[in-house]
N, C-alpha and C positions, 0 to 999 in steps of 0.2 A: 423471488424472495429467498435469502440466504440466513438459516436459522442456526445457531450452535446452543444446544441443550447441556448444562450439565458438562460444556469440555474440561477436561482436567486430562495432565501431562505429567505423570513423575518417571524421574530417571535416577532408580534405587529405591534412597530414601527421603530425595529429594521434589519434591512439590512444585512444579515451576507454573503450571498454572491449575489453577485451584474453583473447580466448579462453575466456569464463567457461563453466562448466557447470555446472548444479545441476536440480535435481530437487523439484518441489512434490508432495506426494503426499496422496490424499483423503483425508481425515479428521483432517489435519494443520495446523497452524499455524506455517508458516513463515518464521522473520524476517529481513530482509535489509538487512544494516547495511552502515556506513562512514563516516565524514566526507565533508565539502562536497568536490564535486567528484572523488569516489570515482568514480562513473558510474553512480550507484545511478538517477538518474532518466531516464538513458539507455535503461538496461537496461530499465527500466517502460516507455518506448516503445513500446520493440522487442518487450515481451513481450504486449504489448496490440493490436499493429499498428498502432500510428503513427506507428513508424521503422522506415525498411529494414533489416536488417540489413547490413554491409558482407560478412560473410562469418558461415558457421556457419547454426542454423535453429533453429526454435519447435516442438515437437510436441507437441498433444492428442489423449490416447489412441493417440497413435502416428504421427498424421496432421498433416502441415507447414501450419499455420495460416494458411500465405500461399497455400497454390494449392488449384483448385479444390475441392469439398464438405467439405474440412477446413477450408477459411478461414469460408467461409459459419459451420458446426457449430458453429465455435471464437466465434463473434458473439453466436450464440443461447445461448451457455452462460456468458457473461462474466457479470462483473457487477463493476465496476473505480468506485473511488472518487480521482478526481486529486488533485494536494497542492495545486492553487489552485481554490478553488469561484468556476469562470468560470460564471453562469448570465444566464440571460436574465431581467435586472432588471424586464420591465414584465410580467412574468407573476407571478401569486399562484402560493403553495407550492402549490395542488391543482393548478392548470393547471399547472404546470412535468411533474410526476408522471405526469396524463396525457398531457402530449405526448408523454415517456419510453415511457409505458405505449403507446401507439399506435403507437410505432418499433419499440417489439416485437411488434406486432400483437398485443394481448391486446385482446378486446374493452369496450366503452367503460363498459360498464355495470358489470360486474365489473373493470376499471380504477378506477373512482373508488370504490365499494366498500374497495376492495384500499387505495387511497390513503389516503384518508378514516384508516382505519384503522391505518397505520401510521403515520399525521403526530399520530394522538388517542398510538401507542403512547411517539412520540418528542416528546413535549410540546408540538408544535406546531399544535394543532387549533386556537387560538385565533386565529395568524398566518394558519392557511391562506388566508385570502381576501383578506388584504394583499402588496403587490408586494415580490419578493424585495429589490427595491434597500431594502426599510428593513428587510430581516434583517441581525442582526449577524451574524460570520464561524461561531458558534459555529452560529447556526442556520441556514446555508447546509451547513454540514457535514453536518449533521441530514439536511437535504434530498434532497442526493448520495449518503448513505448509502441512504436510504429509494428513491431513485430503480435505485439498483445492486440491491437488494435485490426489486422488486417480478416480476420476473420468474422468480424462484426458481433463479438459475443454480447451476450447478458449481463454477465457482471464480471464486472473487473477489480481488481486486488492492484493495488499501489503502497509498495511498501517502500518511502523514502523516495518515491520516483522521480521528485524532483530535486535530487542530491546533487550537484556537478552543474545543475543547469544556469547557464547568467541569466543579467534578470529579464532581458526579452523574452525567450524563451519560458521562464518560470510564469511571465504574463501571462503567454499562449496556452501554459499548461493548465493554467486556472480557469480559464476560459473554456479549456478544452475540459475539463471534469464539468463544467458548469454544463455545457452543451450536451453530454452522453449523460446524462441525472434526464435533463430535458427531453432528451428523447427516449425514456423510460431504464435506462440501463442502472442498476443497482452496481454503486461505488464504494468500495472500503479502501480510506487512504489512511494508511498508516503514517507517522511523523511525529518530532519530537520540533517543528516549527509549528508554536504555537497560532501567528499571526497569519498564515496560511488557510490553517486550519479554521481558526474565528471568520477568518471573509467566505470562504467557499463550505463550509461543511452545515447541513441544517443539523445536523443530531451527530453528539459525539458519546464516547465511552470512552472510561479514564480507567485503567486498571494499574494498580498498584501491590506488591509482591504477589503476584497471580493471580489479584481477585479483583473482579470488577467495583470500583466505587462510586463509580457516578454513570448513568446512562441514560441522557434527556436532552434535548433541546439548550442549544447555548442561552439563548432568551429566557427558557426556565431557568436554567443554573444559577443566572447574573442573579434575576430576582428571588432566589431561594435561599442565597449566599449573599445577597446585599452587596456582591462586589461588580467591581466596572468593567472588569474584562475577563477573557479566558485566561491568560497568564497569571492573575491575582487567583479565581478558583483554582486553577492547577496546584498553586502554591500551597492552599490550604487543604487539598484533598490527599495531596502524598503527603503532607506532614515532614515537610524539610524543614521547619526553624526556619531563624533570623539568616537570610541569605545574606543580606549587607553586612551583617556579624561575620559571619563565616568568612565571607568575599578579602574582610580585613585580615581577620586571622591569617589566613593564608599568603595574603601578601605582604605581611608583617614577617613571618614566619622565613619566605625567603629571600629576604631583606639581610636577616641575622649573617652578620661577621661568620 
């Protein structure tokens, strides 16, 4: 179980997240919405360790992720997909795997095994010995995933992971969160694709200029808010106004002579 108490993030005298608490819990797929500049990717930082928290704490299994044998524990059990696939372009997709695979100390042999195997499972066998700089974006995603995944962690962080991916692949991916929830792994997927997140997520959280506003069950929400989908709650939980108003304005606007 992946707890955040109390996390809050200012940089000066700005606020970007604001007191949030939520709960990841094993076997679960958790989704965690907002609009741009909500502080959804702050949050993912912090909950990853590569932002301080300004106040509040991270706990796995109980244990504050930041100081000692809990921070260590909390490393060995990640397994975190970023929303920009920064890789090291003059490495081919198996050597990228292995270096991953060697930062974990998995031995080298049963490393490439392990790689091999899931680059044949994610259609990449063919790229593997080309340099990632001539991967499209769809198949650096691939890569990231496959790299998060080779160490068999506890929970895993997806933030946007399936950005670049076409829709076969986006299948596989949904499928593939569906499967690692099932066999106990605690999921935080971050996205701002709503219709993703409605099929595959039991319990989501919606945070809006840094504060959490909704965190339950898409089935409670519907029936709490009287509306039919995740994208109609979404709408009325940030407080955007008339979107078809707007949608006009705008393309009225650059229309004008």
């Amino acid at each position: 179980m992946l707890e955040a108490r109390g996390l809050t993030k200012r940089f000066r005298s700005l606020t970007v997240v604001d007191h949030v608490n939520f709960t990841v819990r094993a076997g679960e797929i958790t989704g965690y919405l907002g609009p741009n500049g909500s502080g959804k990717s702050t949050t993912v930082k912090m909950m990853t360790g590569l932002l301080h928290p300004t106040e509040g704490e991270i706990l796995f299994q109980g244990r504050n992720i930041r100081s000692g044998d809990g921070a260590l524990d909390f490393k060995h059990r990640l397994g975190y997909v970023p929303e920009e696939p920064n890789l090291y372009g003059y490495l081919t997709g198996l050597e990228y795997l292995q270096l991953a695979a060697g930062l974990r100390a998995i031995p080298f042999d049963r490393a490439t095994a392990k790689a091999n195997e899931l680059l044949e499972l994610l259609s990449l066998r063919e790229a593997r010995w080309a340099p990632i700089s001539a991967y499209s974006k769809g198949m650096k995603q691939r890569v990231l995933i496959a790299a998060a995944l080779l160490h068999d962690p506890d929970v895993l962080i997806f933030d946007e992971a399936q950005s670049g991916l076409d829709i076969a692949n986006s299948l596989l991916f949904r499928y593939l969160l569906r499967t690692l929830a099932a066999r106990g792994k605690a999921v935080l997927y971050i996205s701002h694709v709503l219709e993703l997140v409605e099929k595959v997520c039991e319990h989501i959280i919606v945070i809006y200029q840094g504060r959490v506003v909704a965190d339950d069950s898409v089935t409670s929400l519907r029936g709490l808010m009287h509306l039919p989908n995740l994208e109609e709650i979404f709408k009325q939980l940030i407080e955007q106004g008339d979107m078809e108003s707007r949608a006009r304005d705008i393309a009225e606007l650059v229309s004008r002579p």
